[in-house]
C-alpha positions in Angstrom: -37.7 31.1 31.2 -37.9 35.0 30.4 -34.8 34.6 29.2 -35.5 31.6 26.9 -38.7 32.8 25.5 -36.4 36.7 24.4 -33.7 34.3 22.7 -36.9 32.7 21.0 -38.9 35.4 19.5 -35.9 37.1 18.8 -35.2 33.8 16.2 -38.4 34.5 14.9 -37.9 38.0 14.3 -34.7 37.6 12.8 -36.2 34.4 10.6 -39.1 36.2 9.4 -37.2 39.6 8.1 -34.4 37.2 6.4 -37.3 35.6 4.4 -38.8 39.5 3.6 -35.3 41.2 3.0 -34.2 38.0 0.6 -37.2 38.0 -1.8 -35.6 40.4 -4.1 -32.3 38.8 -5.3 -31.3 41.9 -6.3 -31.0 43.4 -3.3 -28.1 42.3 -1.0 -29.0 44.1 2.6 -26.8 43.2 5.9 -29.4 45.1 8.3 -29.9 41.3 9.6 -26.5 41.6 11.0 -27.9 43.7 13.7 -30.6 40.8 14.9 -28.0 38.5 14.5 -25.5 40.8 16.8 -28.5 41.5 19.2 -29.3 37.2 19.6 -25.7 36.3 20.0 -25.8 38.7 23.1 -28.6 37.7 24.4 -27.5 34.2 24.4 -24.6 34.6 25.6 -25.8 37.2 28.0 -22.8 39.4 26.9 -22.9 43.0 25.4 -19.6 43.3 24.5 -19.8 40.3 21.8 -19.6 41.4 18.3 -20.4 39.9 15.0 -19.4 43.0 13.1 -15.4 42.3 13.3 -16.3 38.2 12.1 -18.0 39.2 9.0 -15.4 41.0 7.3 -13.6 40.3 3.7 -10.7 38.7 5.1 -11.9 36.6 7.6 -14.9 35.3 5.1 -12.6 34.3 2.5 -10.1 32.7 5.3 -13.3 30.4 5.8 -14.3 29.8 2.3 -10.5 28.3 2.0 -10.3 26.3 4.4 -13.9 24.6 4.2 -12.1 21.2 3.3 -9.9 21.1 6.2 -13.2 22.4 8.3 -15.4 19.5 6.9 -12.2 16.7 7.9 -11.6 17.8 11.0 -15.9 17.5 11.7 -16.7 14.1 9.8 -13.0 12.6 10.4 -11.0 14.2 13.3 -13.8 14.4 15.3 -15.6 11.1 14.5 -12.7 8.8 14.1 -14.3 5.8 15.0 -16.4 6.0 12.5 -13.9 6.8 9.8 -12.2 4.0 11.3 -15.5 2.2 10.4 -16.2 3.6 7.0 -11.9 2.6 6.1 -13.0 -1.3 7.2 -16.4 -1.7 5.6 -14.7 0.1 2.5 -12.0 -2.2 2.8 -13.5 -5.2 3.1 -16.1 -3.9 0.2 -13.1 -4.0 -2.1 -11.9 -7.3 -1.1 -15.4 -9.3 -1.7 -16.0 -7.3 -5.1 -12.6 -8.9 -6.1 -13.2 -11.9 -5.0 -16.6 -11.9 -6.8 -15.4 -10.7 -10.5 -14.4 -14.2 -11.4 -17.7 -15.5 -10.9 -19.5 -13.0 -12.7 -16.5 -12.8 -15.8 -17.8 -14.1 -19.1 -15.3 -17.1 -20.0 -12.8 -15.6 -17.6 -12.8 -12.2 -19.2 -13.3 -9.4 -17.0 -14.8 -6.5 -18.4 -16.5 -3.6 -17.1 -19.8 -5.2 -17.1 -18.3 -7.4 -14.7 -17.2 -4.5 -12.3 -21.0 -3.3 -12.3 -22.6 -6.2 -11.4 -20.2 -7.1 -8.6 -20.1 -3.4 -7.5 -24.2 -3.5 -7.8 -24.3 -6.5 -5.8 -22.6 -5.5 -2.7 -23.7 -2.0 -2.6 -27.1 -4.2 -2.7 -26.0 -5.8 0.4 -24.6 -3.1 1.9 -28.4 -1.4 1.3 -30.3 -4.6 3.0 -28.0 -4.8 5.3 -28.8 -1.4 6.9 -32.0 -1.2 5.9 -34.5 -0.4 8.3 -38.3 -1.7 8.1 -41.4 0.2 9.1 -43.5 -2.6 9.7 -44.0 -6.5 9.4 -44.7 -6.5 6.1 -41.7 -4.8 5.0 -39.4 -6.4 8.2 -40.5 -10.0 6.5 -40.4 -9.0 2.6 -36.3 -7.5 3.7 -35.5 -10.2 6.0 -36.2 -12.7 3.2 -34.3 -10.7 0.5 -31.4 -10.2 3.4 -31.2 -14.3 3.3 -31.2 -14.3 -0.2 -28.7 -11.9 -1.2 -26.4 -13.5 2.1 -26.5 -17.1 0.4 -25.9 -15.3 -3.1 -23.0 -13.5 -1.8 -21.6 -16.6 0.4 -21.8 -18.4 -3.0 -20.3 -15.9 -5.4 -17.4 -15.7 -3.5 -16.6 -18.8 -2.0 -17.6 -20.8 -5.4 -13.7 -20.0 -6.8 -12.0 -20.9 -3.8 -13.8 -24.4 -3.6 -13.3 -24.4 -7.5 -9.5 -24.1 -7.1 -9.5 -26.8 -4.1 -10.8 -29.7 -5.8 -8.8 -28.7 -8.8 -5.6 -28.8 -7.2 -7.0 -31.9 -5.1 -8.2 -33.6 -8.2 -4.8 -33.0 -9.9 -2.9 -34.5 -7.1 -5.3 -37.6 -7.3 -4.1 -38.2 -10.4 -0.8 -38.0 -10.5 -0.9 -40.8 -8.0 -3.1 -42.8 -10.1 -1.0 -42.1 -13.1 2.4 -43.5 -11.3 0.5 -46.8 -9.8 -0.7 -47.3 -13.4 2.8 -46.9 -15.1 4.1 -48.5 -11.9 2.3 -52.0 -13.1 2.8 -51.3 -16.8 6.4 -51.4 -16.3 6.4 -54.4 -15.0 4.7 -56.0 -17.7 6.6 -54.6 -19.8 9.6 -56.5 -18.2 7.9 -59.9 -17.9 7.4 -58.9 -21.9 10.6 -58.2 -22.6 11.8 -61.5 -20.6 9.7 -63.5 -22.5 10.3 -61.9 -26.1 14.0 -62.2 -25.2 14.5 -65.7 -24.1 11.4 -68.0 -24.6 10.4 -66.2 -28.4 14.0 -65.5 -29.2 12.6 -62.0 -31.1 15.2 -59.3 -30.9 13.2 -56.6 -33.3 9.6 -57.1 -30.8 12.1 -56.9 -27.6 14.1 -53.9 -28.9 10.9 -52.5 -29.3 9.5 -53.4 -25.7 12.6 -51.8 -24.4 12.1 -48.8 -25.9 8.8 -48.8 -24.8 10.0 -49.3 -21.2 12.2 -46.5 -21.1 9.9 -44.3 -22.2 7.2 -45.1 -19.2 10.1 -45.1 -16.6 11.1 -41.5 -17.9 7.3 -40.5 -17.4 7.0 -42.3 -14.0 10.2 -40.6 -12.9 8.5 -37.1 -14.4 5.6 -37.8 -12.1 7.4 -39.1 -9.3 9.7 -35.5 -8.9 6.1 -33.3 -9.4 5.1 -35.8 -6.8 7.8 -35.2 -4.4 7.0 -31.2 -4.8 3.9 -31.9 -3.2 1.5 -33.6 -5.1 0.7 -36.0 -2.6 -2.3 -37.5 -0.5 -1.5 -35.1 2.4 -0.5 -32.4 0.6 -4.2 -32.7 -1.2 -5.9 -32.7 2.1 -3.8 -29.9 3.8 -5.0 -28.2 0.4 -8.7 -29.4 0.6 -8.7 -27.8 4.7 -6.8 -24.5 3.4 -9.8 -24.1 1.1 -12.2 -24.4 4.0 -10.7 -21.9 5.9 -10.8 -19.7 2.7 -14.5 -20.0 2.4 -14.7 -19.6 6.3 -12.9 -16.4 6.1 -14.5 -14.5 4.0 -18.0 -15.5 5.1 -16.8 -14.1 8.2 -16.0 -10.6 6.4 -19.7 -10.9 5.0 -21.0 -11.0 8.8 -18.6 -8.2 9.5 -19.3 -6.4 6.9 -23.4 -6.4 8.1 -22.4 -5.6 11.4 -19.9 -2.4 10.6 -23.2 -1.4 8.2 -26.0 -1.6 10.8 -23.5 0.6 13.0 -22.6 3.3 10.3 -26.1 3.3 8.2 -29.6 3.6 8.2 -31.6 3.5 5.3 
């Protein structure tokens, strides 16, 4: 305790004739290197430390160089799950702001207005998500906008994928309908041809029905290849359950991403 309370007032000591020697800034005195000397052996409890041989030219300026590498090794090296932390929120940061700069483009033109307000949105989740509240008031009020900004980021960034689904669904939907229409319009056009052929005896209205034959079979044979590429039924479901698992995925990033916060921040 003896020792403790030496170490202490010898702080205070060295503390209070800092503050007094430093209130000229012209004057640049070292005689606090002797206090500073005299603590370090105290706590220590060895007189043959020095300070004197540390705070010399060379070695100050060998520490001013390598302050980068000093502050790595401290926040990085030494705190590497953490960085390991900071590298996945960051990552996944990056991924949802991308995902999210087609819903906030202006008639699908990305600009940097578009980069702010999907940057300011998840650096406002980020924020809420971390965010720590001082009493119920406060814990209700940023609970509620925690929900709010959740559904408005699960929307933003799921909206294109389910966007893109029923496109590609709704394209495959008709190319079906298209080939069972021109399916039964060639046939028609057959019994038409049949009838202007041999019953009417026309050969300018069947040359004409012909023609117009062909030209359906060459579309129905057009659709019929895009069909076989994969626009079909199953194909349009296997699509429509790919998109789902889209969505899914990144709302599971979003829950990650609040989890990886609440461990790294504290606001």
């Amino acid at each position: 305790m003896e020792k403790e309370k030496e170490i202490i007032e010898k702080i205070k000591k060295l503390k209070e004739g800092y503050q007094v020697e430093t209130e000229d800034p012209k004057e640049e005195p070292l005689s606090f290197l002797d206090e500073v000397n005299d603590l370090i052996r105290s706590i220590f409890n060895d007189s043959s430390l020095s300070v004197y041989t540390v705070f010399n030219r060379e070695n100050l300026e060998e520490w001013r160089q390598k302050k980068l590498y000093r502050w790595f090794k401290n926040k990085v090296l030494k705190n590497i799950h953490k960085s390991l932390y900071f590298l996945l929120l960051v990552t996944i940061t990056g991924f949802l702001v991308s995902e999210a700069l087609d819903f906030y483009s202006i008639d699908g033109s990305i600009t940097p207005k578009t980069y702010v307000k999907a940057i300011l949105t998840e650096v406002c989740f980020i924020f809420l998500s971390g965010y720590r509240s001082d009493n119920k008031v406060q814990m209700i009020g940023a609970s509620a906008l925690r929900v709010g900004i959740f559904c408005l980021m699960m929307f933003v960034i799921t909206s294109k994928t389910f966007i893109d689904t029923e496109r590609n669904t709704s394209n495959t939907n008709a190319v079906e309908s298209q080939i069972i229409l021109l399916e039964e319009q060639v046939e028609e056009k057959k019994k038409s041809i049949v009838y202007y052929r041999d019953v009417k005896k026309w050969p300018v209205t069947t040359k004409q029905l012909i023609k117009e034959k062909d030209d359906m079979v060459k579309k129905l044979v057009s659709l019929k290849e895009k069909q076989s590429k994969g626009a079909t039924k199953e194909v349009s479901d296997l699509v429509r359950y790919k998109g789902y698992g889209k969505a899914f995925f990144r709302v599971l990033l979003l829950f990650i991403s609040v989890l990886v916060t609440r461990r790294l921040f504290s606001f």
